[in-house]
C-alpha positions as CSV (number, residue, x, y, z in Angstrom):
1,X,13.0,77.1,154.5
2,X,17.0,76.5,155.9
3,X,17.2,76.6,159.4
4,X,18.8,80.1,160.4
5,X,20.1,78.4,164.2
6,X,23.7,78.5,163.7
7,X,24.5,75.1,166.1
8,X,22.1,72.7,163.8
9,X,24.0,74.4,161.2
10,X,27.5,74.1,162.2
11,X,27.2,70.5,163.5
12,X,28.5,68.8,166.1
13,X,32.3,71.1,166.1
14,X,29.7,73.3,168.4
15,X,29.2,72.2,171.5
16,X,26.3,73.0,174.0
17,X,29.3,75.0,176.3
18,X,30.5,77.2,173.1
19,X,26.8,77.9,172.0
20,X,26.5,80.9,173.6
21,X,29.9,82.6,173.1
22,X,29.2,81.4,169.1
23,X,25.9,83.3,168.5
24,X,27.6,86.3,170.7
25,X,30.0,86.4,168.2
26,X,28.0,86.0,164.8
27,X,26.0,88.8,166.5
28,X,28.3,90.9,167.1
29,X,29.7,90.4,163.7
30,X,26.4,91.3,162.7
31,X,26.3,94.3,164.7
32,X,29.7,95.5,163.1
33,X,28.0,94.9,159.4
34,X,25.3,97.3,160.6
35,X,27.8,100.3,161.4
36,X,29.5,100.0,158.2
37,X,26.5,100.0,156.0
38,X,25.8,103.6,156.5
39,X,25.7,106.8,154.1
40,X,28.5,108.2,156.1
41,X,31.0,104.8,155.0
42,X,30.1,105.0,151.2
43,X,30.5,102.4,149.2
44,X,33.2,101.0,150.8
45,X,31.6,100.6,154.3
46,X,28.6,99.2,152.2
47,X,31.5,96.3,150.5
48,X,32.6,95.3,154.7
49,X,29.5,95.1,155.6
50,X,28.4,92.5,152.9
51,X,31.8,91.0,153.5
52,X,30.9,90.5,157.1
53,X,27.5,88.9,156.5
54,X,28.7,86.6,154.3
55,X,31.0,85.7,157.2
56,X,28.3,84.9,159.1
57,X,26.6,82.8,156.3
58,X,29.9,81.0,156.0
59,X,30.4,80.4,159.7
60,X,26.6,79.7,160.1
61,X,26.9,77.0,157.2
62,X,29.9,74.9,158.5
63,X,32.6,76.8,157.2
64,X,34.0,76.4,153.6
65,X,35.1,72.9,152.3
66,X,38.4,73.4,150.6
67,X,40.5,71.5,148.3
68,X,43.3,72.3,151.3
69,X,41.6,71.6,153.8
70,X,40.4,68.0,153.7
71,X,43.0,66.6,155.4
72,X,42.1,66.8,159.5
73,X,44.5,65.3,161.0
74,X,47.8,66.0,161.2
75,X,48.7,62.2,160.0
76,X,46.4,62.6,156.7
77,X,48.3,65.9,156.2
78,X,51.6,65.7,153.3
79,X,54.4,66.2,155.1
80,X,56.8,69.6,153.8
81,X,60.1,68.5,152.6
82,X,62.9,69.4,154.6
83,X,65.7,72.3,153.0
84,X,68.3,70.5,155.3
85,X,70.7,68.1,154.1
């Protein structure tokens, strides 16, 4: 079975000082699912709340990897060219 711990999952970007504000947050995240999956929401409260757990999935599991994104530092990045001149 996957560990459900969101630090082992994020990696290292989390560290032992942000731990605790992190799972506060994908609680609370959680928290907010729970409102919005009610009768009283319809099926549209029932769509944000399975929107917000899969943020927490995402955020538990590192994040997605995009194409876009590989690049982490700011050197690795293309440079935009310039409308000037």
């Amino acid at each position: 079975m996957e560990s459900t711990d969101p630090v082992s999952r994020a990696g290292p970007t989390i560290t032992a000082k942000l731990r605790p504000g992190w799972e506060a947050a994908m609680r609370e995240i959680e928290h907010q699912a729970e409102h919005w999956d009610t009768p009283d929401h319809g099926e549209t409260g029932s769509l944000i709340a399975q929107a917000l757990r899969a943020a927490v999935d995402i955020a538990r599991a590192g994040g997605l990897h995009c194409e876009h994104r590989r690049a982490s530092t700011p050197e690795a990045r293309p440079r935009k060219q310039s409308s000037h001149g």
